[in-house]
N, C-alpha and C positions, 0 to 999 in steps of 0.2 A: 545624496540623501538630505542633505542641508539645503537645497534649493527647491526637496520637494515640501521640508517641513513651512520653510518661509511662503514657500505657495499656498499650503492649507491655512497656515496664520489669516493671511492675508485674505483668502475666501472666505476665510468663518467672520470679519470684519465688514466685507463688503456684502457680506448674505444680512449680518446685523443692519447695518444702515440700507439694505434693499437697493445697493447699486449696482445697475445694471453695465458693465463694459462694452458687451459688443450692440448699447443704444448709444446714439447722441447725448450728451455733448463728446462722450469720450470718443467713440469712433464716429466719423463724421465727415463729411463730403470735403472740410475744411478741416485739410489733416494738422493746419497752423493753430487750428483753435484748438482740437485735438487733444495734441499734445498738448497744450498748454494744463487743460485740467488734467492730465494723465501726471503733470508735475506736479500740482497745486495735491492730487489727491497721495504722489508720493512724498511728499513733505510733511502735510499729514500725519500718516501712518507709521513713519521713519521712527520716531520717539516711540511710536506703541509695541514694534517690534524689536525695537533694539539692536537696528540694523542702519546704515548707513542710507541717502535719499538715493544713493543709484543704484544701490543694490535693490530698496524699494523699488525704484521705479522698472529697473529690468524683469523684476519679478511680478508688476501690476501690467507690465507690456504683455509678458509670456501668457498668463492668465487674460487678458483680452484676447491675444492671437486665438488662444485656444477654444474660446468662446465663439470668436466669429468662423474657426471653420467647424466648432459644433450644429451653429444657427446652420452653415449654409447645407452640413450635410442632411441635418432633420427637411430642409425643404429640397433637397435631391430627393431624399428618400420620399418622403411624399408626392413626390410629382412623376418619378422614375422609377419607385421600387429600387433604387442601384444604393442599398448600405455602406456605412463607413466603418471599415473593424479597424481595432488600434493593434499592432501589431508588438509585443513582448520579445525581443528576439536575442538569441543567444548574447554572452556576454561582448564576444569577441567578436561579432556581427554588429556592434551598436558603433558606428564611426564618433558619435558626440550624446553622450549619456543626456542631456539635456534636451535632445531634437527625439520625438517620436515620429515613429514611424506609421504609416495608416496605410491600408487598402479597399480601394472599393468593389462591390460586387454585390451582385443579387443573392437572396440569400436562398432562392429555389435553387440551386447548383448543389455539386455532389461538392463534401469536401475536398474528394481527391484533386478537383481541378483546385482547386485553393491552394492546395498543398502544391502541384503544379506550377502555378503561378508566384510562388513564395521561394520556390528552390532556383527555378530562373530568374528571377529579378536579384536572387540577394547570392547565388552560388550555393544553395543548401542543398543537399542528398540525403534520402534518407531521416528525413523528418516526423513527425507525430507534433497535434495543433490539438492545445487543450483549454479547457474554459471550466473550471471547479470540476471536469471531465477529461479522459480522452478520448478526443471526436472521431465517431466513426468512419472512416475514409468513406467508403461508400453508402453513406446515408448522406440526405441534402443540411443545409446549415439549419434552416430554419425547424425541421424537425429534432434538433438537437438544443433548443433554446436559444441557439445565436441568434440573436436583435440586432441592431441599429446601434453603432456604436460601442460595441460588444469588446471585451480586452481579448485577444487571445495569444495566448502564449505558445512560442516556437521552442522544440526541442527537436536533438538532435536523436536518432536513434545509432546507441555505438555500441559495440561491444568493448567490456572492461576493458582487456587487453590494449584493443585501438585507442581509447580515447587515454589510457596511458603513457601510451609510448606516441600519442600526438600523429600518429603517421597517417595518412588517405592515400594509400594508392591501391588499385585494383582489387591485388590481391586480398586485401583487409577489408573491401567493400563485401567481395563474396564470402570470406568467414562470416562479417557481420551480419548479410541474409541468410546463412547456414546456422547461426545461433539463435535468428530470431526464427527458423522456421524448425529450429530443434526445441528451442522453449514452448512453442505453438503445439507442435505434436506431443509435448510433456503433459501440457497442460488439458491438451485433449485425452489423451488416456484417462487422466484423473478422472477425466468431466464422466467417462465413460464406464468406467467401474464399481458397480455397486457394491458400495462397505455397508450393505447391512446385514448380508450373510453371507460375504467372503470370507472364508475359516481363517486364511493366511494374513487379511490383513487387519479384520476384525478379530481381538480389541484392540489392536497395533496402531488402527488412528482412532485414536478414542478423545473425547473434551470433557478434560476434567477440570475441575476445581482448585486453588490455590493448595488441600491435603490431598491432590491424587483419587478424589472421587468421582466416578465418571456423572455425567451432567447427564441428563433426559431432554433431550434435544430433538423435534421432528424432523423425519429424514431429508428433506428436504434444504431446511436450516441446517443441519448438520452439517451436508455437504459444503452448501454455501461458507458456511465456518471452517470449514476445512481448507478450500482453497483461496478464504481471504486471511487466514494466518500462514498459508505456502509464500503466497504475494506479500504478505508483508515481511517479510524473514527475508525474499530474494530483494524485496527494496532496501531491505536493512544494511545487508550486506554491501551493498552499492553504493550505499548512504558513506559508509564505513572509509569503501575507496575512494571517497570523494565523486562516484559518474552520478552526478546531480540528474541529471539529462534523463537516463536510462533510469532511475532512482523513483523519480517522481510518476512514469509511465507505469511503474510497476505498484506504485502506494497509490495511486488513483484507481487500478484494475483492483486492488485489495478493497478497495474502498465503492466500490459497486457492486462487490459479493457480497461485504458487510449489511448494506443496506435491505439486503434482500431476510437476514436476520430480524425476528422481529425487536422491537426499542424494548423490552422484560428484557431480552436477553442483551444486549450492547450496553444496558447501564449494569450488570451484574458482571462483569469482568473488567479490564483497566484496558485489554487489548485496541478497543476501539480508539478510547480515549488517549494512546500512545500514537496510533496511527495518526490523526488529526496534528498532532503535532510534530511526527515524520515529515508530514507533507508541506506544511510552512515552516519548518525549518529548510526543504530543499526552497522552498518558493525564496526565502531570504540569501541561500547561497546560490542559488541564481539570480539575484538581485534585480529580482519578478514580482516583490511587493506593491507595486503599482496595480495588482490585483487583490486591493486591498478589502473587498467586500468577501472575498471568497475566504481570504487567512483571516478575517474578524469572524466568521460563522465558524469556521473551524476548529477556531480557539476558545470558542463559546463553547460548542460542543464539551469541548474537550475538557472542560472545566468544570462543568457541567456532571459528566463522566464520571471525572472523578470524584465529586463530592456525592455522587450515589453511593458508587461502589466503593469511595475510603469512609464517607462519613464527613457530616461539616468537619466533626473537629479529629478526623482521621480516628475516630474508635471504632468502626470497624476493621480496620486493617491492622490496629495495635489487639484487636482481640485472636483476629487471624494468626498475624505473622510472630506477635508479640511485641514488634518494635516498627518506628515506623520511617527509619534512619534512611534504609536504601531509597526507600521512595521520593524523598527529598528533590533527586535532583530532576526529576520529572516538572516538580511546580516550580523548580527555578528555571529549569528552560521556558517554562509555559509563561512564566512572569515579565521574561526577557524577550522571547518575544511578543506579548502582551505591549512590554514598553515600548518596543522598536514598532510597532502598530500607531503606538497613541504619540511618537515624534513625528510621522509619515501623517498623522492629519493635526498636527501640531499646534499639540496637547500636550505644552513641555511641563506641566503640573503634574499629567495623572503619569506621565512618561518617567518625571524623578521620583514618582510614588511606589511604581513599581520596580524600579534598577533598586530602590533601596532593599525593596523587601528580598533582591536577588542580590545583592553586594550581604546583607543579613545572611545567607543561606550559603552565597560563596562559604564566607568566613567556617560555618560551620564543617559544608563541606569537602573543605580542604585539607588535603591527610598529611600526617608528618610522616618523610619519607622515609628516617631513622624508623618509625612502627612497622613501616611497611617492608623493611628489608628484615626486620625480625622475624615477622612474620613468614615471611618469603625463606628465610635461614631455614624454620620450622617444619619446609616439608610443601607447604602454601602455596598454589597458584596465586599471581598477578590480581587476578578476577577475586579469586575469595578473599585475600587478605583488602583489596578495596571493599568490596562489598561489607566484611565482617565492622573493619573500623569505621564506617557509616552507620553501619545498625547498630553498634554501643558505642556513638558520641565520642570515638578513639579513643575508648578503652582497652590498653593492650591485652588483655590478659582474659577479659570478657571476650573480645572478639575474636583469641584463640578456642575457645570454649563454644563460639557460636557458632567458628567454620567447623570443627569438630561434629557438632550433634548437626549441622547440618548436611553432612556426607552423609552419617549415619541415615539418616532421614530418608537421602536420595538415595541409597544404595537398601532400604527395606523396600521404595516405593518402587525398585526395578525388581526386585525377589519377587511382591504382588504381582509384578505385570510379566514378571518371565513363569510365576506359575499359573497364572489366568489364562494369560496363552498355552499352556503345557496342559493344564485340563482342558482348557479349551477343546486341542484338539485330539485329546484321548476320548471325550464326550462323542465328539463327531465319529470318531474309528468305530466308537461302541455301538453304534446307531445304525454307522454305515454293513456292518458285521450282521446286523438284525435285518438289513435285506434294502434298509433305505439308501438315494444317492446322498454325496456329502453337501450337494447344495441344499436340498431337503431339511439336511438333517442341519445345518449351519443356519438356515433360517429358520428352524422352530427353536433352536437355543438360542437367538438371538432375540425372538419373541417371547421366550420363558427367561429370561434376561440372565443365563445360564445353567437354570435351574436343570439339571440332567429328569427327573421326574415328572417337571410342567412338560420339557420339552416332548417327552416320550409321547406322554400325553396327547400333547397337540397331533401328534404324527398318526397315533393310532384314531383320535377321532376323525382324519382326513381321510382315514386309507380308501374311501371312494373318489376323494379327488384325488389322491396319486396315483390309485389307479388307472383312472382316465389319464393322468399326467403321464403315467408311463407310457400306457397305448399312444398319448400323443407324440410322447420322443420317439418311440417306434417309426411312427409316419414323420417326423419330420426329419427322420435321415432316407430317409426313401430315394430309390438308384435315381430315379429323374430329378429331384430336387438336387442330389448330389453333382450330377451331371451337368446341371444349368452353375453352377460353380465353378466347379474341375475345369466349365470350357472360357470362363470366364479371367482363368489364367491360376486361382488361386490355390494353394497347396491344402489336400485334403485334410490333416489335422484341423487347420484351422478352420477350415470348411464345415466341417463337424461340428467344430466349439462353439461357430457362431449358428448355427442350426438348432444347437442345442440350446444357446441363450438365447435365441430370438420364438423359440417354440414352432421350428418347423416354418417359421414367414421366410419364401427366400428374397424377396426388396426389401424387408429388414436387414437379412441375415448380410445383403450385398453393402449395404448400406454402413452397416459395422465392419465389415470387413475394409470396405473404402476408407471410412475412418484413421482407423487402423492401420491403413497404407499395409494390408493382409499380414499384419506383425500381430499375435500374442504373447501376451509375456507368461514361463511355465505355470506360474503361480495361477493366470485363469484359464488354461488349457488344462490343468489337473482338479480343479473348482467343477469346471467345465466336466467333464468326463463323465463316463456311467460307473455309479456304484461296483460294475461288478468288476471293474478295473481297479478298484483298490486294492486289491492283495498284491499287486504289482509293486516293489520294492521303488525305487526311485534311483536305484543304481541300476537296475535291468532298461533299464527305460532305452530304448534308442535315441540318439539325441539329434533328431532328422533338424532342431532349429537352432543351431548353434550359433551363426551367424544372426541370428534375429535374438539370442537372447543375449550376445556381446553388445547389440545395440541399445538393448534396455538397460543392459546394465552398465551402461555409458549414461545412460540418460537418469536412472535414479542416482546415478556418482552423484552427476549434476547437481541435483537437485537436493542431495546431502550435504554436499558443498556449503550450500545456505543456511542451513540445518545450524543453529548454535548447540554446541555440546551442555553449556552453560542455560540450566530454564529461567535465572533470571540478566541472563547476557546484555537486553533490552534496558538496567540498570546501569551497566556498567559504563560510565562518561566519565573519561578523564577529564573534562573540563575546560582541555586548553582551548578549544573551539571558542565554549564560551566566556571563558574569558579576555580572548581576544576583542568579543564583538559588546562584551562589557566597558571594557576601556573603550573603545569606538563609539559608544552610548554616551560615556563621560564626557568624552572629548567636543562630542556636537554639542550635549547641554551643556555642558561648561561655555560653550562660547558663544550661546544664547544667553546665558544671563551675565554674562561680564564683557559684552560688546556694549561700545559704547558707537552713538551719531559720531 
């Protein structure tokens, strides 16, 4: 880190005086003459960095080298179309933290061969190449915005367990494609499920607001926000165990759903603005800041973010929350590494600008442990008794009173959401009982945004389209449509269900079914179903999918797993992280400004 801050010193000095390294006199046929000004120019500069003449001069060398195979690779690429990427590569894969690594290649090719080429030359399996992205394996570079001289960063793809317990052998390769091709089929259900009038899971994923108010969100955006807070909770998670690797692959997929979000909605919540600095916090514990253009947009963002959504002087979020304690350590991470940014193009001014204002916010806070085991005495989780002495400034007695009203709080906002859903779906029986299906009747409550009266409504002035709807279900279970399924391999239930959701299309209907790997989960084979099947108990049911609904219910474990119990978990930092990489901040500026020639 210290040789790359003395290299930006040193650039921002030689862009001032406009000198050029890889022209004459410095590189020069007369490598005698050469070096001579490569000395003259580190003796120089020695006094203005506060560094010694040959630590200067190795580090006015290094910045030539790297010059001249910039020059030579802009005139490959001109003459050959054959790019030079700089290569980011695992920590444990770098033989000499100082020597980068590069490879060349056209950028019309798939990524896959890249990835090919990256895993035999260096021993890597199982990799994922990202660029403020991650790149599609099979799309070519250049449709993904790789350039010429483009940074890309090498990860591994592991599963938790593996890269815990350190081990690669076979066996742990195939879990690890069994996990990534079980997270793939998670994440496709999701993709495939419409919550806008699923009974069972609507309001169950619902985006509310900081009091539990649900948000008016286009379906589209909704979704998209749905499964870029899934991906960031499973990045979260990761982050947690330290699999950086795995970590960042998953806060980047978060962060491509996000976008799809329109910018009203990403500055009116902090979610975004949390994720942004998920993702260069992994950048910096994979010590992948050499992607420094991508973690400065980032952190803009993100700062950005937050002073919509807190307020410059955080009074929106003290009107919200009342207090603005918890949020605290979000701007000391962001400050920290804000400075760890501005030493890396060294900028050790604006770098002890900001450690200060994060050694400031340390101090505050930092909890006294004696509060915290009082607290903890009282009945307290770990989580609330931090959380509470954050938000009253370690008041004891306040923040027993805060964790307090604030159970209270989450435990009315789960009574709302367990009777919302509880009429919910007595609204729908009621409807279905009056001769309508429950999909019907789940999407006109959802359009009457539960009103049981609008919804009626809606339904009675359609009943010429549901009529035809009905004659259409009619025909789209018909024996031949059925037929070209059954001989297709798949089991008639499901056969049905997607018949029914696709409207009688059978290359639709095959098409979801393939999806699906011919698996529904009960909850859309009963969505799915005709009306007059509801009086049907759910204990008479034959349970012809038992083994396909062990596998779902393996797969939303999963995905509960990530799940914080805690809604403000994304708060909860112990700090030791950062104050490890605090003192590591002091220690390099400290010995910038008390180095002496």
């Amino acid at each position: 880190m210290a040789e790359q801050n003395t290299e930006a010193k040193l650039k921002n000095l030689l862009k001032q005086e406009k000198i050029q390294l890889w022209n004459p006199p410095y590189t020069d046929d007369n490598n005698q003459a050469g070096l001579q000004h490569m000395q003259e120019l580190a003796e120089r500069y020695a006094p203005l960095v506060s560094l010694s003449i040959s630590e200067v001069g190795g580090a006015l060398e290094s910045i030539r080298i790297q010059a001249v195979k910039r020059g030579k690779g802009n005139k490959t690429f001109r003459e050959t179309n054959v790019a030079t990427l700089e290569l980011v590569l695992p920590k444990d894969i770098r033989k000499d933290p100082k020597t980068k690594n590069y490879m060349e290649t056209r950028l019309d090719v798939l990524v896959q061969e890249v990835v090919d080429r990256i895993g035999e030359e260096y021993g890597l399996k199982y990799i994922r190449l990202l660029s403020g992205k991650i790149l599609s394996a099979d799309q070519r570079l250049d449709e993904q915005g790789v350039k010429n001289h483009t940074k890309i960063m090498v990860t591994r793809v592991t599963d938790a367990k593996l890269i815990e317990q350190l081990r690669k052998d076979e066996e742990e390769r195939r879990n690890q494609e069994e996990e990534k091709k079980n997270q793939d089929k998670s994440l496709q259900r999701t993709q495939k499920v419409d919550t806008s009038f699923c009974p069972l899971i609507t309001p169950f994923l619902e985006i509310a607001d900081q009091k539990g108010n649900p948000l008016k969100i286009p379906q589209r955006e909704r979704k998209a926000l749905i499964l870029a807070m899934g991906l960031h909770e499973k990045g979260r998670s990761l982050v947690k165990r330290k699999q950086y690797d795995n970590a960042v692959c998953h806060l980047l997929k978060a962060d491509e759903q996000f976008s799809k979000c329109g910018s009203t909605l990403l500055t009116s919540v902090d979610n975004y603005a949390v994720l942004q600095l998920d993702i260069v916090w992994c950048y910096q514990a994979l010590e992948a800041l050499s992607c420094l253009e991508d973690a400065k947009s980032r952190l803009q963002r993100a700062e950005d973010c937050f002073l919509k959504c807190y307020g410059e002087q955080q009074e929106r979020l003290q009107m919200i929350k009342g207090n603005t304690g918890r949020e605290q350590v979000l701007f000391l991470r962001l400050y920290l590494l804000q400075s760890l940014l501005f030493y890396y193009e060294g900028n050790d001014a604006q770098a002890r600008d900001k450690l200060s204002k994060v050694e400031s916010l340390y101090g505050r806070l930092c909890l006294d442990s004696e509060k915290m085991t009082q607290l903890m005495a009282l009945g307290f989780t770990e989580v609330e008794a931090r959380l509470g002495l954050r938000a009253c400034q370690g008041d004891l007695h306040e923040a027993a009173i805060h964790i307090s009203n604030r159970r209270q709080e989450r435990e009315e906002l789960k009574q709302r959401e367990r009777q919302k859903r509880r009429t919910r779906m007595e609204n729908i029986s009621i409807l279905a009982e009056l001769g309508y299906s429950t999909s019907d009747a789940a999407r006109a409550l959802h359009h009457a945004d539960g009103d049981m009266n609008k919804a009626y409504g809606i339904l009675l002035d359609s009943t010429r389209g549901a009529q035809a709807t009905n004659n259409n279900t009619e025909g789209a279970l018909s024996p031949e449509k059925m037929e070209q399924l059954l001989y297709l391999g798949f089991e008639r239930e499901v056969s049905e269900a997607a018949l029914r959701l696709t409207g009688g299309d059978v290359q639709s209907a095959t098409q979801l079914l393939l999806d699906n790997q011919g698996v529904f989960s009960p909850d859309i084979l009963s969505v799915s179903s005709p009306s007059t099947s509801s009086s049907t108990s759910p204990s008479s049911e034959e349970p012809t999918t038992s083994s396909n609904s062990t596998e779902d219910d393996e797969l939303v474990n999963e995905v509960l797993e990530d799940i914080s119990h805690h809604e403000e978990d994304y708060l909860d930092l112990t700090l030791e992280e950062e104050s490890q990489l605090i003192n590591t901040m002091k220690t390099y500026l400290n010995r910038g400004s008390t180095h002496t020639v």
